[in-house]
C-alpha positions in Angstrom: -21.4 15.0 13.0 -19.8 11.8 13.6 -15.8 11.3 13.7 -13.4 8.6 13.1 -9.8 8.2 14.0 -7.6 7.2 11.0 -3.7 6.1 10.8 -1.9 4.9 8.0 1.4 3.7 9.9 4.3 3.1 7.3 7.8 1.5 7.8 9.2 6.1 7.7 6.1 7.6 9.4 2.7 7.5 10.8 0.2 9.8 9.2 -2.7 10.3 11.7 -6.0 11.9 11.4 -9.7 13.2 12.3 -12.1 12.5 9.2 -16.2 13.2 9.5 -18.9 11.4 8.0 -18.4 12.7 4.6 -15.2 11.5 4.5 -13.3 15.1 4.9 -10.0 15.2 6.2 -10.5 17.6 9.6 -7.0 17.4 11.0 -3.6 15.5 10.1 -0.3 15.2 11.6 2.9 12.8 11.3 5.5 11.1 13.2 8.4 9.7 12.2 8.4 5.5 12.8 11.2 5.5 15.3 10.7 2.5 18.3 7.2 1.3 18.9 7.2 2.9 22.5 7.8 6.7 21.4 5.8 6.0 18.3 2.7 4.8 19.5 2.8 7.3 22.6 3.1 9.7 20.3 0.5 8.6 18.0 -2.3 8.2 21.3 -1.2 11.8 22.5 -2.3 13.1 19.3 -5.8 11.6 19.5 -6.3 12.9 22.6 -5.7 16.1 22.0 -8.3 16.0 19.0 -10.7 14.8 21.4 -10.2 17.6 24.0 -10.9 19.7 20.9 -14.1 18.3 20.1 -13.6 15.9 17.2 -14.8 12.9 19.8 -14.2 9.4 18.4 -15.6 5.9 18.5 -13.6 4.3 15.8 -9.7 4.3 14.8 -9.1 2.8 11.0 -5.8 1.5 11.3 -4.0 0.8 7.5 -0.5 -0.8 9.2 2.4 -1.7 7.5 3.3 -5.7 7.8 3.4 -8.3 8.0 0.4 -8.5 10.5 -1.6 -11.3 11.9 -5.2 -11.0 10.2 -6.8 -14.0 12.0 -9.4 -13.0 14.3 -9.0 -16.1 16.2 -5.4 -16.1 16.8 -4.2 -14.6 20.0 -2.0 -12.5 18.6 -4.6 -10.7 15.9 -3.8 -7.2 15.1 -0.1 -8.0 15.7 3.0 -6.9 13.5 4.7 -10.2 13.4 7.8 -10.6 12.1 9.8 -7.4 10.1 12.6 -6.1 9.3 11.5 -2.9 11.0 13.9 -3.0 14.3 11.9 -3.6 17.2 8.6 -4.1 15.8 8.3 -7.5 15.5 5.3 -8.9 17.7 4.0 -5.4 18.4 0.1 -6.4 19.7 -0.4 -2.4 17.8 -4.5 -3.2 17.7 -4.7 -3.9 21.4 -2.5 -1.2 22.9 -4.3 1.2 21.0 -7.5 -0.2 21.7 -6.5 0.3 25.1 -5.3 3.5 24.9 -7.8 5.4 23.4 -11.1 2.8 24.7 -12.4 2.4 21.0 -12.4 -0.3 18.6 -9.6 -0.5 15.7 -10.6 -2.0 12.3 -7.2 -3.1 11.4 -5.5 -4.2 7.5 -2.4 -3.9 5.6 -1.8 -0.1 4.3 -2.1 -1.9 0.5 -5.4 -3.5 1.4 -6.8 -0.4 2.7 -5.7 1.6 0.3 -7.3 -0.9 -2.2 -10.7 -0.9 -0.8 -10.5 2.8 -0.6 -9.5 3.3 -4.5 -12.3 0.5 -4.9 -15.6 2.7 -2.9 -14.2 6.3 -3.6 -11.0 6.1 -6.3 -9.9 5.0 -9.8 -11.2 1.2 -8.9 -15.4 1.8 -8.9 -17.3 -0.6 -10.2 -15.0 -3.8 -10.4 -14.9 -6.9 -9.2 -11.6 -7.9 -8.5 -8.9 -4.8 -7.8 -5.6 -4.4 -7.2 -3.2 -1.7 -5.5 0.8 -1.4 -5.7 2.6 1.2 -3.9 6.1 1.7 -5.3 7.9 3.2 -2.7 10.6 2.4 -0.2 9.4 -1.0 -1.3 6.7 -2.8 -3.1 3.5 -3.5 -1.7 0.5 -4.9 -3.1 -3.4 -4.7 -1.4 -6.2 -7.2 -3.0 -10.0 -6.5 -3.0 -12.4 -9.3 -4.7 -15.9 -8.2 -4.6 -15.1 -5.6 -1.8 -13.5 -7.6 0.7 -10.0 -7.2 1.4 -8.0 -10.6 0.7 -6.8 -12.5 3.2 -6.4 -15.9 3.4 -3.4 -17.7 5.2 -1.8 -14.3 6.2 -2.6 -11.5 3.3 -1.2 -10.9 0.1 2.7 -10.2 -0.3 2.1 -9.0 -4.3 5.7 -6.9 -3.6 8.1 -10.2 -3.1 6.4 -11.8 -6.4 9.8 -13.2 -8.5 10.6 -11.6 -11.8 12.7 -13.4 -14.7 13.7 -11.6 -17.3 15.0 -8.3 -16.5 19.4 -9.5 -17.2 20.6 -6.1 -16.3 20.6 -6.2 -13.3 20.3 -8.3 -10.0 17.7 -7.5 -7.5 18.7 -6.6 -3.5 15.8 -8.5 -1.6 18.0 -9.7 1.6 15.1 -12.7 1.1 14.5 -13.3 -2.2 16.9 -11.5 -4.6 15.2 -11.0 -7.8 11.4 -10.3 -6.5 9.5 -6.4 -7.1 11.0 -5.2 -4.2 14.2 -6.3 -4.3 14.7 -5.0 -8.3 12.6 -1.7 -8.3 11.4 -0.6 -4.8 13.0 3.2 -4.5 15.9 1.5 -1.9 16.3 -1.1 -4.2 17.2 1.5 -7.1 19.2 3.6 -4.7 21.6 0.7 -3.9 21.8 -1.1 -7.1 22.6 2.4 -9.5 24.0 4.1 -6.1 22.1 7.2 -5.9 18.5 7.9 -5.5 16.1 7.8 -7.9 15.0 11.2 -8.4 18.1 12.3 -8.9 19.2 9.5 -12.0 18.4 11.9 -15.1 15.0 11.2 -17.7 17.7 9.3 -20.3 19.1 6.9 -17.5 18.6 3.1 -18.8 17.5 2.4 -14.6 14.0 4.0 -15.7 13.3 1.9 -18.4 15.0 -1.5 -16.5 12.2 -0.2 -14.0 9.4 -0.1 -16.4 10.2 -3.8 -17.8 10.5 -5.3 -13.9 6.9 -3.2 -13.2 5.4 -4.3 -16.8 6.9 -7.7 -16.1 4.9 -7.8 -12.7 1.6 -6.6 -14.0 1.6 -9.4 -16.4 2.1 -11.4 -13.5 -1.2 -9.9 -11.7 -3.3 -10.0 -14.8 -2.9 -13.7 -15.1 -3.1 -14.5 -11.6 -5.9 -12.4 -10.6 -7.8 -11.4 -14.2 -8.6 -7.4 -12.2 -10.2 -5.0 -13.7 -8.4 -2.2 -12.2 -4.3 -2.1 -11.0 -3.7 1.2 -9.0 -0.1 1.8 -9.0 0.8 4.5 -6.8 3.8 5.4 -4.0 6.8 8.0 -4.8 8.6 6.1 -7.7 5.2 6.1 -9.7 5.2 9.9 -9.9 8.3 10.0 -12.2 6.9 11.4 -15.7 6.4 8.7 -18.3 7.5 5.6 -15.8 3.8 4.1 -16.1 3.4 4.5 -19.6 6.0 2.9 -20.1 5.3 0.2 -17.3 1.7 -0.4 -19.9 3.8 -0.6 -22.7 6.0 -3.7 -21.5 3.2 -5.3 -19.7 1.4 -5.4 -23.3 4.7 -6.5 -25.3 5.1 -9.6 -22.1 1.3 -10.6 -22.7 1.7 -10.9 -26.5 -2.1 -10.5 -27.0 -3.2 -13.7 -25.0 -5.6 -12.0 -23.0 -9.0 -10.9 -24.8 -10.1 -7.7 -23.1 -13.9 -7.0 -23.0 -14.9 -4.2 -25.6 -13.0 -1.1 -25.2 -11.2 -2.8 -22.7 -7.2 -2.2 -22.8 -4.5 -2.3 -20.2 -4.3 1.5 -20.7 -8.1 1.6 -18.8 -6.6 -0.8 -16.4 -3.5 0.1 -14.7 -4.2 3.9 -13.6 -2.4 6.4 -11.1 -4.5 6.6 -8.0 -7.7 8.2 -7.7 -7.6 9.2 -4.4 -4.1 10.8 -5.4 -1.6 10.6 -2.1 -4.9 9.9 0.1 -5.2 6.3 -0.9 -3.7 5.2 2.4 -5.5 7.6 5.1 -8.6 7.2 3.0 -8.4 3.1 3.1 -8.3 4.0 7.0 -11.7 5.3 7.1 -12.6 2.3 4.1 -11.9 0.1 6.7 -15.0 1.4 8.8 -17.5 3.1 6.8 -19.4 0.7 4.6 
């Protein structure tokens, strides 16, 4: 039986784990994101103790949290570069593991990961051009066109995408104000109605002012990208009704200008994970089994 090493590292924690060939989860632990040194010691300990156990490993998918360098001939490749995650800007996270463990890393954005993943294994099969949001802590956004992950001058950055429309209320993005993020991220919502989502009741207006900003932004993706499937998953998706509702303003925004193939409706294409919460660990192993 053949094992892989996965990670999805996120801005709050690091989920690591042993997967097999047939793409079952054997082991999984986390660890909280706290400074690159303790993290990734942590992170390396872990895998060595799997391999003591047995569960030896070649490969390590690595689904990283951004921005990265995705340029395989830039001296800094597999590098966070520059985030507001204290001290882990210009982490070289590839190499060290890489280093650490003596195997090869197969590294991508945690979106992008998860988007190939939905796209082999999830709600995403059989398209041509996919798409996966994570509403979270923030917004993020992975792209897959014909099942390669896009990247082009650094990789897609769906979750700072500007949104008009949406008067009620004015978005927190230290960069950008009024983009996804800054209006309906779960921080975002925290600060701007001052308490945290899940505790603002069904009837409070920030759930449908959330819906508009999230319908608003997949009419945004459906004429910039013309996918077939939109994935939105993370925390803040799991509130009961918020996507329907996020389907409903997308179609009122588009006023019938796009002409969906036979029983083709936005209702078959923006979807709750497949893959349910294993999008991200799962687009770890996407990342190295073909």
């Amino acid at each position: 039986m053949k094992y892989y090493a996965l990670i999805e590292a996120g801005g709050t924690k690091f989920n690591c784990a042993i997967a097999n060939e047939n793409r079952q989860i054997i082991n999984e632990e986390r660890f909280a994101t706290t400074t690159p040194e303790e993290t990734i010691s942590q992170v390396v300990k872990y895998f060595e103790q799997q391999r003591k156990a047995g569960f030896d490993f070649s490969q390590l998918g690595l689904a990283c949290f951004g921005p990265l360098d995705l340029n395989s001939n830039s001296a800094s490749f597999g590098s966070i570069t520059s985030t507001p995650k204290p001290k882990w800007s210009n982490v070289d996270i590839k190499t060290q593991l890489e280093n650490a463990l003596s195997c090869s890393v197969a590294i991508d954005t945690d979106v992008n990961a998860a988007a190939l993943a939905e796209y082999k294994w999830g709600a995403s099969q059989s398209t041509n051009v996919n798409i996966y949001v994570t509403v979270g802590t923030g917004v993020g956004g992975g792209v897959v066109i014909n099942g390669q992950t896009l990247k082009g001058l650094v990789h897609p950055e769906l979750g700072h995408m500007l949104i008009s429309g949406v008067p009620e209320i004015k978005g927190v993005c230290p960069f950008h104000g009024n983009c996804v993020e800054g209006l309906a991220s779960g921080k975002a919502m925290s600060e701007i109605w001052q308490q945290p989502g899940p505790e603002l009741g069904d009837d409070h207006p920030a759930w449908d002012i959330e819906a508009k900003v999230l319908g608003n932004f997949c009419h945004n993706l459906m004429v910039s990208f013309s996918p077939q499937s939109i994935v939105l998953g993370g925390g803040v998706m799991a509130k009961t009704g918020l996507l329907e509702k996020t389907i409903d303003y997308a179609e009122q925004s588009l006023k019938n200008y796009i002409v969906f193939p036979y029983k083709q409706g936005l209702k078959q294409i923006i979807t709750p994970p497949g893959l349910g919460l294993h999008s991200g660990l799962l687009g770890a192993l996407a990342l190295l089994i073909e």
